[in-house]
C-alpha positions in Angstrom: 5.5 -22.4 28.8 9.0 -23.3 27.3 11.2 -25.5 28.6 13.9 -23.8 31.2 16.9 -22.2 29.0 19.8 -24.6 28.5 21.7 -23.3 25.5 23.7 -20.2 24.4 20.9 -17.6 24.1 20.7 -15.6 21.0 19.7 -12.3 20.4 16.9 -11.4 18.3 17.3 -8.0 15.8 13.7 -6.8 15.2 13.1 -5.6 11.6 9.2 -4.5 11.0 9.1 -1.0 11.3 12.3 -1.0 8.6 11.8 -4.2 6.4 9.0 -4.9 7.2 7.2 -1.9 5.8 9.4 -0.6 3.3 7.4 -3.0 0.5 3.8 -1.2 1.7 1.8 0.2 -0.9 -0.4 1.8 1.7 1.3 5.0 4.0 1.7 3.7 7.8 1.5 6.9 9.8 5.1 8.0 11.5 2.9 7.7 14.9 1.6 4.2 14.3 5.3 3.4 12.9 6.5 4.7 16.7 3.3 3.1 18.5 5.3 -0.1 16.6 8.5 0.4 18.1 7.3 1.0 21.6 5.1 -2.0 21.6 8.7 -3.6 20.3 10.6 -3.0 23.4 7.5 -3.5 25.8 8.3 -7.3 24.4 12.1 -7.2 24.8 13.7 -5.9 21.7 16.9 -4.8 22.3 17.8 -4.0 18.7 15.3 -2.6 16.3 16.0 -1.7 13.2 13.8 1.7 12.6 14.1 3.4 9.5 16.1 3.3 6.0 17.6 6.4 4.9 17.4 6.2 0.6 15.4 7.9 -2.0 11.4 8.5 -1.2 11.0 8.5 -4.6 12.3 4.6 -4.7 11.1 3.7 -0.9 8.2 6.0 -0.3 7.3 4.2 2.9 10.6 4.9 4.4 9.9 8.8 3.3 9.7 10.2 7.2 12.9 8.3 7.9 14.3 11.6 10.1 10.9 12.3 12.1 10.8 8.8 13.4 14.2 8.8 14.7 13.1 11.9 15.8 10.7 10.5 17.8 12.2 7.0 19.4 11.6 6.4 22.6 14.3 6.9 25.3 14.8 3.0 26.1 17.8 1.5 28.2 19.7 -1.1 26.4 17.9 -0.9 23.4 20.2 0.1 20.5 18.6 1.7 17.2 19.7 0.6 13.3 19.2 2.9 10.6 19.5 1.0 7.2 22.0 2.9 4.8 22.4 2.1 1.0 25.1 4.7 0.1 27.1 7.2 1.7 24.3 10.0 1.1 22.2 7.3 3.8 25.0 7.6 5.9 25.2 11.3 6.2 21.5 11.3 6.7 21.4 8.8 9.8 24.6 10.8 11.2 22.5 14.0 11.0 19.6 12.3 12.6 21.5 12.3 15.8 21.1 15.2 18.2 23.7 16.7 20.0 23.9 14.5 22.7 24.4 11.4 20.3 20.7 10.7 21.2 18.8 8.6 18.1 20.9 6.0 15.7 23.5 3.7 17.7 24.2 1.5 14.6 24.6 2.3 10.7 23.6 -1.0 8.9 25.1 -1.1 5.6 24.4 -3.5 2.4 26.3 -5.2 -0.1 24.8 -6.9 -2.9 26.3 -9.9 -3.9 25.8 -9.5 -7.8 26.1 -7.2 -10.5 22.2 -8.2 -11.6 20.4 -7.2 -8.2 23.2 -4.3 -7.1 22.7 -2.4 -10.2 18.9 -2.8 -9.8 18.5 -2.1 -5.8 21.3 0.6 -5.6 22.9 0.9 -9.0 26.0 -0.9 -8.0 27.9 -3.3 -9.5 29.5 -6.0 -6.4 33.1 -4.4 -7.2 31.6 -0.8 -6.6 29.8 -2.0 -3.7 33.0 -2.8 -2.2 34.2 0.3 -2.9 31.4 2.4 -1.3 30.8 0.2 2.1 34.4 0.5 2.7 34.1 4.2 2.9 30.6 4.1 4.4 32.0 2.0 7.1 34.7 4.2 8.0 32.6 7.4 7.9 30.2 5.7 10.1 32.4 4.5 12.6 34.4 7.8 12.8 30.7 9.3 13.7 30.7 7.4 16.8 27.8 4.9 15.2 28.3 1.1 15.1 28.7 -0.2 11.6 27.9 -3.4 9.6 27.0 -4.9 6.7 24.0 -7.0 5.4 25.1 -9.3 1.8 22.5 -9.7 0.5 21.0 -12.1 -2.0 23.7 -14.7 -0.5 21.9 -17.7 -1.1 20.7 -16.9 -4.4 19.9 -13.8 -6.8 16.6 -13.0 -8.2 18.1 -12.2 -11.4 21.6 -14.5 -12.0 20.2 -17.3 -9.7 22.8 -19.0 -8.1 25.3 -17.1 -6.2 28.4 -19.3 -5.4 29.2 -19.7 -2.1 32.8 -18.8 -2.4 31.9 -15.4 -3.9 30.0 -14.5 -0.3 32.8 -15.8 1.5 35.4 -13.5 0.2 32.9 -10.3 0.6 32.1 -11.2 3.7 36.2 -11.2 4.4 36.6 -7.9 2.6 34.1 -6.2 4.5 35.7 -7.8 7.7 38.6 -6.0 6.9 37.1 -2.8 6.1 35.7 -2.5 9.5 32.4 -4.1 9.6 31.6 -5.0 13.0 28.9 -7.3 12.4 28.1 -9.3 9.1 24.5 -10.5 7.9 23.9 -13.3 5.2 20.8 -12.2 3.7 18.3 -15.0 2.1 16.4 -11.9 0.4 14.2 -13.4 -1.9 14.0 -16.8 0.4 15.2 -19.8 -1.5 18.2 -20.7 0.7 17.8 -24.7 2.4 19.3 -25.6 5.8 22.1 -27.4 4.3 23.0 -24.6 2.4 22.7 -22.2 4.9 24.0 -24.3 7.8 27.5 -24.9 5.4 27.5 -21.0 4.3 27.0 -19.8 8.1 30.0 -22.2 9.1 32.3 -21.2 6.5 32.2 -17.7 6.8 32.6 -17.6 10.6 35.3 -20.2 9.8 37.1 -17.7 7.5 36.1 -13.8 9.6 37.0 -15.3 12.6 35.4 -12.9 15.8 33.7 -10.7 13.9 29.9 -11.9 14.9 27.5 -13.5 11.9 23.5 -12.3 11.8 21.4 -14.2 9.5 18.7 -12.1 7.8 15.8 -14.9 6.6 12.7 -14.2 4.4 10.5 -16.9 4.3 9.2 -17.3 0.7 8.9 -21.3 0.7 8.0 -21.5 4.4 11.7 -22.7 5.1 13.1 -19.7 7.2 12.5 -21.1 10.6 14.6 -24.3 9.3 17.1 -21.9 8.1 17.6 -20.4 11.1 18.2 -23.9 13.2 20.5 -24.5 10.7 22.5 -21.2 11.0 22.4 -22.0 15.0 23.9 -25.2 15.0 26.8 -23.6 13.1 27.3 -21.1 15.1 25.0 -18.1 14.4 23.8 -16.4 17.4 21.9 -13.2 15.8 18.7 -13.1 13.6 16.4 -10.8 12.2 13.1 -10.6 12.3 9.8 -8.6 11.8 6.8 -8.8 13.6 3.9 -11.0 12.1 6.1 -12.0 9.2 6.0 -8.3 7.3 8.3 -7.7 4.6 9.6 -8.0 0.9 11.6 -6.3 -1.3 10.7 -4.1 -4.0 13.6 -4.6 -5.7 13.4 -8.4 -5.6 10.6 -10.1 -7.4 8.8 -13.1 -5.5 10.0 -11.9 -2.2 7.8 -12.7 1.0 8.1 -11.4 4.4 10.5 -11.7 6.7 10.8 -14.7 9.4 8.2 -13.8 11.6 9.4 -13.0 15.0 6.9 -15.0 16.7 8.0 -18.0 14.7 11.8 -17.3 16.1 10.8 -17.0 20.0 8.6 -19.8 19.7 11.5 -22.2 17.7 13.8 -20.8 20.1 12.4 -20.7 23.2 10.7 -24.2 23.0 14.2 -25.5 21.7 15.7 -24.2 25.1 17.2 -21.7 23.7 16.8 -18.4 25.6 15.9 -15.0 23.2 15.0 -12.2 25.8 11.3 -11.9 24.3 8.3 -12.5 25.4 5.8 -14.6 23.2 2.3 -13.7 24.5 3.7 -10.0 24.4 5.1 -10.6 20.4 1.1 -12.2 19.7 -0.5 -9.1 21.2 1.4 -6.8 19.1 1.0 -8.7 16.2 -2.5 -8.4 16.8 -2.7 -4.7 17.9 -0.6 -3.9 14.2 -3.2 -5.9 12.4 -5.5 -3.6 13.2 -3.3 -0.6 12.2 -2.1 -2.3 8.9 -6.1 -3.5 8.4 -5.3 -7.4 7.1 -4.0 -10.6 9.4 -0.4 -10.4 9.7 1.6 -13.7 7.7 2.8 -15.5 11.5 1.7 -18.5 11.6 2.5 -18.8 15.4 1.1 -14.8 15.2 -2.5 -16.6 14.6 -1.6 -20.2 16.5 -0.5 -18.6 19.8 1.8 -20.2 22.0 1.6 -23.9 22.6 0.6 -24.2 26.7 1.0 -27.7 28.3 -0.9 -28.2 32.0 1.2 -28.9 34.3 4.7 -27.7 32.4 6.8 -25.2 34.0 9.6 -23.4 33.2 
């Protein structure tokens, strides 16, 4: 059992039936990909990130985008993202709604932080980028969903290498005052340190003021769950995460998985830091989806288990 909760909680943004699959070679059924999402809020996710609306052809896991909103479950306090890479995405995850508003609650945008990896992942150069979440962000918002942005490659860029950290300041700012109500740093291909993220993290809430920081961590070199105390001490209180430690980028050569969630509530919760998930629950569905996805899911705490003490009580 963890130690009884003595820090500001953070909230954990579940990412595996988005991120986490989108990299698949093999087709996970729309019905195991909802089995997934149910199992997801049975362990306390209160944000999941479901689907991504972009070209099948490019993403063919993400192909039955529509039928799986179609299909979420009707869960209190659980808000639904729906990953958007141009306003063609955004039209798409406004349509998904029905008439009652039921589906998508939030429109998750991205902006690349080079010419290199935008013109590769959504044929974007960084000042058209700009251009497009701006508009993106307003036609989101004026659909009644919630609306942010993901930069990604902020740490570093699988094809320029390093990204300065002065350059992800300043889009973080401009898509503050675009309308962004939530900005992720995004360590897409996973070479970020805690130093590096830990300064970055402070200087961008330092410079956007209220507007809340998520840190989005893939954990190439084994250093995400490092990354992620960093970005706490600084002030980060959101993080993503997929179940088991699923994920890459096709777009982003060398890119692992995502920071397992398990890894997150375990670093978290044993750290006193409260997340609103349950562990035991997280290891049982980890272990359920290995048997849809057929292999042992990446989580290292996904294989360990929780760490039980006799006698220690919350």
């Amino acid at each position: 059992m963890s130690p009884a909760p003595r820090l500001d909680p953070v909230q954990i943004v579940e990412v595996s039936p988005r991120d986490g699959l989108q990299n698949e070679k093999g087709w996970v059924e729309t019905v195991d990909k909802l089995a997934l999402i149910a199992r997801l809020v049975a362990m306390g996710a209160t944000r999941i990130e479901v689907a991504s609306f972009v070209n099948p052809r490019r993403v063919p896991q993400m192909a039955d985008a529509e039928a799986v909103v179609a299909g979420l479950p009707d869960a209190e306090g659980v808000r639904y993202i729906g990953l958007c890479l141009n306003e063609r995405g955004v039209d798409r995850a406004i349509a998904s709604r029905d008439g009652s508003g039921r589906g998508l609650d939030e429109a998750g945008c991205v902006l690349v932080s080079t010419d290199g990896f935008g013109i590769v992942n959504q044929g974007q150069t960084v000042a058209d980028g700009i251009a497009a979440n701006t508009l993106m962000l307003a036609k989101a918002r004026a659909a009644g969903l919630s609306a942010q942005v993901t930069i990604s490659a902020a740490f570093g860029c699988p094809y320029e290498g390093h990204v300065p950290a002065e350059r992800v300041i300043e889009l973080a700012a401009r898509m503050a005052d675009a309308g962004a109500q939530e900005i992720a740093l995004a360590d897409t291909i996973g070479v970020g340190v805690p130093s590096q993220v830990g300064d970055l993290v402070g200087a961008v809430i330092d410079k956007i003021g209220d507007v809340p920081i998520r840190l989005h961590l893939h954990d190439t070199r084994g250093l995400a769950p490092a990354n992620a105390w960093a970005g706490y001490q600084a002030g980060c209180r959101v993080f993503d995460s997929a179940l088991g430690g699923l994920g890459g980028c096709p777009f982003a050569p060398g890119a692992a998985g995502n920071v397992g969630t398990e890894e997150l509530v375990y670093l978290f919760g044993r750290s006193g830091v409260a997340t609103g998930l349950d562990i035991d629950a997280a290891v049982a569905a980890n272990r359920w989806f290995a048997g849809i996805m057929g292999r042992e899911l990446p989580s290292r705490v996904g294989k360990a288990g929780d760490f039980i003490i006799k006698g220690e009580t919350v």
